[in-house]
C-alpha positions as CSV (number, residue, x, y, z in Angstrom):
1,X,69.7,72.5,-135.3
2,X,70.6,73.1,-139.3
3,X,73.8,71.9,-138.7
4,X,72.6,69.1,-136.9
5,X,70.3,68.1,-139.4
6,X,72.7,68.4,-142.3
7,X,75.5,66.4,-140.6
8,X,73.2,63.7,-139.7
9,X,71.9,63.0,-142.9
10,X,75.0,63.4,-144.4
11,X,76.6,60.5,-141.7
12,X,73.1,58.6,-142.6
13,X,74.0,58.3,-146.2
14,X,77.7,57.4,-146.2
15,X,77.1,54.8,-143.8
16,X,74.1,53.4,-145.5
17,X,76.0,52.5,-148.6
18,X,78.8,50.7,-146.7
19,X,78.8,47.6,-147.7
20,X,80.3,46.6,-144.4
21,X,76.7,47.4,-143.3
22,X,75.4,45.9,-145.9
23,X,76.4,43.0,-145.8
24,X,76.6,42.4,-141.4
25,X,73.2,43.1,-141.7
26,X,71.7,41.1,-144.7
27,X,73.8,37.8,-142.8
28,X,72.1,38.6,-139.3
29,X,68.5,38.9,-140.6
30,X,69.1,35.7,-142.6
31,X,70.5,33.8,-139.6
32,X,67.7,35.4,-137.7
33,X,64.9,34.0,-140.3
34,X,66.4,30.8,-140.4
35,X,66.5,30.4,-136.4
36,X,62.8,29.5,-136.4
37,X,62.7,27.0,-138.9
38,X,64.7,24.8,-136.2
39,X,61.7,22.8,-135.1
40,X,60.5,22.2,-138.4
41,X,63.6,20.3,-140.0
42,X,64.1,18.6,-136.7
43,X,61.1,16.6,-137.3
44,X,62.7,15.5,-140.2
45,X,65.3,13.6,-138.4
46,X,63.1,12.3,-135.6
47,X,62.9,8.5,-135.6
48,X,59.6,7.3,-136.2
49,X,57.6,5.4,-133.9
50,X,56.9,2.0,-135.7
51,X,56.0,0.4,-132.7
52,X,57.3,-1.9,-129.8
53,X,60.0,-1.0,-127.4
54,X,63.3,-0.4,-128.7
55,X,64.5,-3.4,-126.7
56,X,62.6,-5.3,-129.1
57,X,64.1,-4.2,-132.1
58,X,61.5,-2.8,-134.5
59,X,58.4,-4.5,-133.1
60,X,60.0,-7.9,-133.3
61,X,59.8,-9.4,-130.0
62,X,63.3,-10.9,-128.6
63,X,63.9,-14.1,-127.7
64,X,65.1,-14.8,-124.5
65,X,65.7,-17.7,-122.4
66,X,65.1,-19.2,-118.9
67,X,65.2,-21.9,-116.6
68,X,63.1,-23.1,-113.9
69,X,65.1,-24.7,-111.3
70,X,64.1,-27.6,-109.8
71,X,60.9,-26.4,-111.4
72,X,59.6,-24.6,-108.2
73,X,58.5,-21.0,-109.3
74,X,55.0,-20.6,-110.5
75,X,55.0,-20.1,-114.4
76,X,52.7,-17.5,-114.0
77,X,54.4,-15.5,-112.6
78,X,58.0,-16.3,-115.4
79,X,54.8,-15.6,-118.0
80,X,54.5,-12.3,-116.3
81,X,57.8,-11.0,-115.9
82,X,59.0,-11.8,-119.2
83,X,55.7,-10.6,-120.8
84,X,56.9,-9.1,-124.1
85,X,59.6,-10.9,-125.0
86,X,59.9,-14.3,-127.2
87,X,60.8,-17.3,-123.9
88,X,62.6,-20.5,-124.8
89,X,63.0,-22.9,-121.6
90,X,66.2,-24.7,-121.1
91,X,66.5,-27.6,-118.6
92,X,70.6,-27.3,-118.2
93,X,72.7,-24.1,-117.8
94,X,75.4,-24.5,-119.9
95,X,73.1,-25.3,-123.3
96,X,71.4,-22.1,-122.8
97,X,74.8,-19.9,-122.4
98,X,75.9,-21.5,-125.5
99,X,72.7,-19.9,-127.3
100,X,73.8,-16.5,-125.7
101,X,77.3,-16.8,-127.0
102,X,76.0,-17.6,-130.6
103,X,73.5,-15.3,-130.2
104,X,70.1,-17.6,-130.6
105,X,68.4,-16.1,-127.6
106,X,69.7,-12.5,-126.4
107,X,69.9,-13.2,-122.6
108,X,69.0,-15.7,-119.9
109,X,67.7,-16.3,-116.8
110,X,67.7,-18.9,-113.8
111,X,65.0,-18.4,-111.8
112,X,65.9,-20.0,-108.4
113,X,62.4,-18.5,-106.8
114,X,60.7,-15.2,-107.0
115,X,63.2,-13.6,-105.4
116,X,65.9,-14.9,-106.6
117,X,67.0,-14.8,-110.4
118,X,70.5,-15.0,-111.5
119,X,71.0,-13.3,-115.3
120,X,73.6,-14.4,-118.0
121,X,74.1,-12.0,-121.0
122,X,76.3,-11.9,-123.7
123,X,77.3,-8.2,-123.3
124,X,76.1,-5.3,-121.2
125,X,74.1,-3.1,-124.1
126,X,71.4,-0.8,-123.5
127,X,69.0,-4.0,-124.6
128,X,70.3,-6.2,-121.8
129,X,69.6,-3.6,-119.7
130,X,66.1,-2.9,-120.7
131,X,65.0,-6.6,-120.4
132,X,66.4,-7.2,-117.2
133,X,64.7,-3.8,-116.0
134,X,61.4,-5.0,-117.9
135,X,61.7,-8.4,-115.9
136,X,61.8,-6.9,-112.8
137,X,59.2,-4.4,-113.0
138,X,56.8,-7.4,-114.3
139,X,58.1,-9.5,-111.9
140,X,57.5,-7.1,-109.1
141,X,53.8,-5.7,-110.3
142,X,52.5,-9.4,-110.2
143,X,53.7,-10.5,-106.7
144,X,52.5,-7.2,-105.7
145,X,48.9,-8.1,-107.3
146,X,49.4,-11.6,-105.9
147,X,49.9,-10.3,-101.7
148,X,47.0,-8.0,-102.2
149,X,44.3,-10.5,-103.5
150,X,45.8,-12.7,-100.6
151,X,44.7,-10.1,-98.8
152,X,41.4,-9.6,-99.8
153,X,42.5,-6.3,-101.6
154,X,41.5,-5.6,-105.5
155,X,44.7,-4.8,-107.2
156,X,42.8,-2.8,-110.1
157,X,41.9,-0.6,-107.1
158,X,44.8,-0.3,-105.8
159,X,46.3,0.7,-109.2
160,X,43.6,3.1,-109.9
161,X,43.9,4.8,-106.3
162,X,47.9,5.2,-107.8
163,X,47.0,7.1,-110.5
164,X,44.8,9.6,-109.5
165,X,46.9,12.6,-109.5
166,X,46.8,15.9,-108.2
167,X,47.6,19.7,-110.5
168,X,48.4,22.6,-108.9
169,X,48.1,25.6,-111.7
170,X,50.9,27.9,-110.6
171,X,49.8,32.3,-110.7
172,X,52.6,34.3,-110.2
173,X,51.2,37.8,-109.0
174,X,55.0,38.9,-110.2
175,X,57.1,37.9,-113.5
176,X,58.0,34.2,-113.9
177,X,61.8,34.5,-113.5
178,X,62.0,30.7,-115.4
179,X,60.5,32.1,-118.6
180,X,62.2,35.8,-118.4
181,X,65.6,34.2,-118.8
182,X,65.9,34.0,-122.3
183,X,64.9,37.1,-123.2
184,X,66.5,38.9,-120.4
185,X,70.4,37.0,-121.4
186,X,69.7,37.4,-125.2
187,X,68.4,41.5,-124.5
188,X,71.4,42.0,-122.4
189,X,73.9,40.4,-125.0
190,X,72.7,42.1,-127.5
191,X,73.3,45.6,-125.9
192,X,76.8,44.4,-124.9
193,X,77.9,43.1,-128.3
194,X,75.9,46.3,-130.2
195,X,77.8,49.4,-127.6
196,X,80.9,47.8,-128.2
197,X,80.8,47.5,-132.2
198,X,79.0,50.9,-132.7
199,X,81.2,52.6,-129.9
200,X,84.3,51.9,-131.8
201,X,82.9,52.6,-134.9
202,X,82.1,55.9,-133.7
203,X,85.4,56.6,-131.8
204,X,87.6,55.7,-134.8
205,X,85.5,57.9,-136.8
206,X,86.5,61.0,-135.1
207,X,89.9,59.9,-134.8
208,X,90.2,59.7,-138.5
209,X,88.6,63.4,-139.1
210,X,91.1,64.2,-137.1
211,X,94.3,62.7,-138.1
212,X,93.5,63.5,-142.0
213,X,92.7,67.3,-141.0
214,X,89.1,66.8,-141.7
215,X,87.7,68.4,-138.4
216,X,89.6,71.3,-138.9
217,X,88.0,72.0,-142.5
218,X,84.5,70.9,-140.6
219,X,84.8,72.8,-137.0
220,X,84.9,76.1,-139.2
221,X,82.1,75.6,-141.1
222,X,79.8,73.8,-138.5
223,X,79.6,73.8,-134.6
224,X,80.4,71.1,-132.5
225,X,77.2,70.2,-131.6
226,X,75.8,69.4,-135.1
227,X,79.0,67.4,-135.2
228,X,78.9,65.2,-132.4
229,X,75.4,64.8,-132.8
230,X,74.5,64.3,-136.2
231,X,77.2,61.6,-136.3
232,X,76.0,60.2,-133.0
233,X,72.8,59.9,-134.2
234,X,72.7,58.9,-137.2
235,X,75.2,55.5,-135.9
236,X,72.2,55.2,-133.6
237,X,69.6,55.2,-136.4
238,X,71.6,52.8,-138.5
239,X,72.2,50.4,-135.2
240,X,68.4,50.4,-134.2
241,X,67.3,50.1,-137.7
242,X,69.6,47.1,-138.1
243,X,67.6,45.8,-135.0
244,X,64.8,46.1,-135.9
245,X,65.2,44.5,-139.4
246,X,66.9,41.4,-137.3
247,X,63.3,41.3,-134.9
248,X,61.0,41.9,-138.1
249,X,62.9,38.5,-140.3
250,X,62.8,36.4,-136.4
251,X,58.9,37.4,-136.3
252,X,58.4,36.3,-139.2
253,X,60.2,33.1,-139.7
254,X,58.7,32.7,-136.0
255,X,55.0,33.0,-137.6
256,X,55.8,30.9,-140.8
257,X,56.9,28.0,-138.7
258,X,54.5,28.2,-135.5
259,X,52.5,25.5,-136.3
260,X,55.5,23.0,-136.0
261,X,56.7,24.1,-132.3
262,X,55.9,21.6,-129.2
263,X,52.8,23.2,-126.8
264,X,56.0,23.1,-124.1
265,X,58.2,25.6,-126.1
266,X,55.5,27.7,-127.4
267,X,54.4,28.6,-124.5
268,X,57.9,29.1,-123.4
269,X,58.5,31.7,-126.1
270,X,55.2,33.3,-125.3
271,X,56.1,34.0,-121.9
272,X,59.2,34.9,-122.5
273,X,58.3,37.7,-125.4
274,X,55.8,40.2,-125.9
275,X,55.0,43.2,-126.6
276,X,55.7,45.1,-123.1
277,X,58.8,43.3,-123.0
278,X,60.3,44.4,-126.3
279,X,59.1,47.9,-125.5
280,X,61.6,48.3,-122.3
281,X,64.5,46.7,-124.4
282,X,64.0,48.9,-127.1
283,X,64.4,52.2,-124.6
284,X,67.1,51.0,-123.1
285,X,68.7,49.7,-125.9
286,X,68.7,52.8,-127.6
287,X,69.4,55.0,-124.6
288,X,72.4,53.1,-123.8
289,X,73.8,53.2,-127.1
290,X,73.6,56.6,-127.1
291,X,75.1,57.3,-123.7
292,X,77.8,55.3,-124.8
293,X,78.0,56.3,-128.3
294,X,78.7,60.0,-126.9
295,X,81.5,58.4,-124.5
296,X,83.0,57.0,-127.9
297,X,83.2,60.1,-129.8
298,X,84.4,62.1,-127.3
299,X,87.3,59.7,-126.7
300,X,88.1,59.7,-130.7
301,X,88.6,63.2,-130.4
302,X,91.1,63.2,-127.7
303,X,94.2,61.2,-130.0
304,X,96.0,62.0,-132.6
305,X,96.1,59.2,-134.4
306,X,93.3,56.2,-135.2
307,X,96.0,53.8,-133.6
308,X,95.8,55.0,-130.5
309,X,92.0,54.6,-130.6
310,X,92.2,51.2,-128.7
311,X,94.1,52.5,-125.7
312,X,91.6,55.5,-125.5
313,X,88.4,53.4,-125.4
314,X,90.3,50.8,-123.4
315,X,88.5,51.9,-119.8
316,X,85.6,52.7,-121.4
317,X,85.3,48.5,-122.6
318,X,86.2,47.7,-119.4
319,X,83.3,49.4,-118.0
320,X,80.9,47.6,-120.1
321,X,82.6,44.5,-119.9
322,X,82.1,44.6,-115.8
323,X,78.7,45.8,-116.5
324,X,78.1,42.4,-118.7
325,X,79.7,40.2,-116.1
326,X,78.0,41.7,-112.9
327,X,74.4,41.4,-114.8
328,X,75.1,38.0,-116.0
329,X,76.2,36.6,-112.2
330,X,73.4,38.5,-110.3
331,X,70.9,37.0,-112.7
332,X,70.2,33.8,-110.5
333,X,69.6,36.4,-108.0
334,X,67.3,39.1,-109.5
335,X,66.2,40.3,-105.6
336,X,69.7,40.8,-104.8
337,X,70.4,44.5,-104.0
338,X,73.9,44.3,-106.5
339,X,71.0,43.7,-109.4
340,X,69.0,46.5,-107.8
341,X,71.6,48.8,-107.7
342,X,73.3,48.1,-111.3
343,X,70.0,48.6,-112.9
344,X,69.6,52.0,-111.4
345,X,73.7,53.1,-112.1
346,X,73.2,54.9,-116.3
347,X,76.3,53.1,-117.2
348,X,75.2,49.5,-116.3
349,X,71.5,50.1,-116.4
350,X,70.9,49.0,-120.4
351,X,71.6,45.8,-119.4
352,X,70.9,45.4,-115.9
353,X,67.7,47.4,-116.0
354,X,66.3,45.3,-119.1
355,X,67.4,42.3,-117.4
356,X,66.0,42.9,-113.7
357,X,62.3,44.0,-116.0
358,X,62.3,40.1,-117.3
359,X,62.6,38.3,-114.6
360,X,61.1,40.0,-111.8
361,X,58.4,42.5,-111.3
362,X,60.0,46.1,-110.2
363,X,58.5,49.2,-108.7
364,X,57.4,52.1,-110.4
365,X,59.9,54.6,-108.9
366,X,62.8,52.2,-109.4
367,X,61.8,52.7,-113.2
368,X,61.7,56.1,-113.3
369,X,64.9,56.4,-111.4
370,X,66.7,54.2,-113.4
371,X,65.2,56.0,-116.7
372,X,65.9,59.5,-115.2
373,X,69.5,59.3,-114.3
374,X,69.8,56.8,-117.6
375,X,68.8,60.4,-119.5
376,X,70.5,62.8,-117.3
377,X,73.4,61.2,-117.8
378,X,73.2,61.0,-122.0
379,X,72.4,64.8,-121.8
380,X,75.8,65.6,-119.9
381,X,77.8,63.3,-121.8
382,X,76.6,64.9,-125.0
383,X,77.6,68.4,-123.9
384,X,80.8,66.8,-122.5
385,X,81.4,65.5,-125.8
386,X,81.2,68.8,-127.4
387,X,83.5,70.5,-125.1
388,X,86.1,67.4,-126.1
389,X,85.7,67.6,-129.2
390,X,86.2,71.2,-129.7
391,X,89.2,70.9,-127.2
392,X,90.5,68.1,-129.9
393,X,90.6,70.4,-132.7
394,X,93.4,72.0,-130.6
395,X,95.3,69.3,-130.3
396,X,97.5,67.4,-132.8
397,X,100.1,66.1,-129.8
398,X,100.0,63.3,-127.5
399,X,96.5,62.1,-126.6
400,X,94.8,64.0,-123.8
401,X,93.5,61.2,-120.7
402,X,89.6,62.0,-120.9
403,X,89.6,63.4,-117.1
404,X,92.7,65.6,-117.8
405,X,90.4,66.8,-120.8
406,X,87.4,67.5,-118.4
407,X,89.6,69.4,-116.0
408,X,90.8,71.5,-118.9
409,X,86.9,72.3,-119.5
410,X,86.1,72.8,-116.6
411,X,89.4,75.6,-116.2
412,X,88.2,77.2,-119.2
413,X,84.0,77.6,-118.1
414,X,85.2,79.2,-115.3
């Protein structure tokens, strides 16, 4: 336990004061306090309203022209559909197309009857297109006003009875899979992105005691258990405090700027985060790291040199890479029995586990499965670790494959 203690601290220290560290950290709890203040300089470049459509440029109403042929459709209802808009009346065609081309009136129309209207424009623009929408829709709303009073029907009522509306609250008795997405992809990345920096870190480590002679000066003097451990550890430690620094500067530039989010996306975030939830990510963030962390080291301590380090780890990536990739494609199904199954499995349940927990609710039992085996599992990697990395301390040939190394172990308990 001395030797534990000593080596941790020791690990603790040194890697406090690199400025690798340092720094990574300081630039992810700054990018992680500016994240919130997203909403409040995007107000800034929001347009503002200064009235009107944006058809009608600015408030200024556009002028548009028409012509009533043969002087048949009821001006009411040419008032009506081009309600908003500046008219000019034109008794021949090709005068008013002229004004399009030299731009005195925007568009025109020849209304034949009210059905039938033929539109001339001078380009096809998003204005065009709004005019001849608004046209219509005025158009249609007063001949639909005009067939009801023929028919002894109020039209006010009729447009009331359209708007009344009906709200269904929705209760989930589960979790709301819609609102658990974020959180369940960003708590799932981050366990990806942190085993496989700290894992390396941690395998090269050993490596390097071991190609510069250092574990041999160290195994003497302390056992292999304070060794493994204390380093394991304390890369934990530094890891979760790094977290936890990057949560506190999101909280906070989260509360500084809360007054600026829309209702829609606060209420998002709310759902999506709280306290429960960053309670489950926190155990199996830091349980995963660990499992893996052990996994690491041992595999440091089976080369020779720190070049061979990325051919050591290289099937232990690839497990957490298919880990990643199952999690993410079973997400859309969080009831699938894959999901189910991965969440339970120690080596994919950090992510899969956290993941399942935000989007749907899961049993009791499947928790304390998944948790139990999750532990189990740290414990025996941990004393396999031990055995490895004594084992290393042997060898200064080729690199031993990790299941030739347990097979040795397992030779020698007997």
């Amino acid at each position: 336990m001395r030797d534990t203690l000593v080596i941790f601290l020791f690990e603790l220290k040194n890697r406090l004061q690199q400025k690798s560290i340092i720094i990574t950290t300081i630039i992810f709890a700054v990018l992680a306090f500016a994240g919130p203040f997203i909403p409040r300089f995007a107000q800034d470049f929001m347009p503002a309203d200064e009235g009107g459509t944006e058809g009608q440029g600015k408030g200024k109403p556009q002028v548009v022209g028409f012509i009533n042929e043969n002087g048949q459709v009821n001006s009411d209802f040419i008032k009506a559909s081009m309600e908003g808009y500046e008219t000019k009346e034109y008794k021949d065609l090709e005068t008013m197309k002229e004004d399009i081309k030299s731009k005195k009136v925007e568009s025109g129309f020849v209304f034949k009857d009210e059905q039938n209207i033929d539109g001339y424009y001078r380009n096809q623009g998003l204005s065009i297109d709004e005019i001849t929408q608004s046209l219509m829709d005025n158009g249609q709303n007063y001949l639909r006003d005009e067939n009801l009073k023929e028919r002894g029907i109020d039209p006010q009522a009729v447009k009331e009875a359209e708007e009344i509306t009906l709200e269904v609250n929705p209760n989930s008795l589960g979790r709301n899979a819609q609102t658990g997405f974020i959180a369940g992809y960003l708590g799932m990345f981050v366990v990806y992105m942190t085993v496989i920096l700290f894992g390396n870190q941690v395998a090269t480590l050993v490596a390097r005691e071991k190609s510069d002679r250092t574990m041999e000066i160290l195994i003497t003097t302390t056992k292999p258990t304070g060794l493994i451990v204390g380093k394991v550890f304390a890369t934990a430690i530094i890891s979760v405090m790094q977290m936890s620094l990057i949560i506190l500067a999101l909280f906070v530039g989260y509360k500084l700027n809360i007054s600026y989010y829309p209702p829609g996306l606060l209420e998002f975030i709310q759902g999506s985060f709280n306290a429960k939830v960053l309670a489950v990510f926190m155990v199996y963030y830091i349980l995963g790291l660990l499992l893996y962390l052990f996994l690491f080291a041992s595999l440091g301590a089976l080369v020779s040199k720190v070049e061979e380090v990325a051919n050591a780890v290289g099937p232990v990536s690839v497990i957490i890479i298919f880990s990643f990739i199952v999690t993410n494609f079973t997400m859309q199904t969080p009831e699938s029995p894959v999901l189910r199954i991965a969440s339970l499995i120690p080596f994919s349940s950090p992510m899969a586990f956290f993941t399942r927990y935000t989007l749907i609710s899961i049993p009791v039992i499947d928790f304390i499965i998944s948790l139990g085996l999750l532990i189990l599992a740290i414990i025996l990697l941990a004393y396999i670790s031990i055995k490895i990395y004594r084992l290393g301390t042997l060898n200064y040939g080729n690199r031993i494959k990790f299941f030739k190394a347990l097979r040795m172990i397992m030779e020698k308990d007997e």
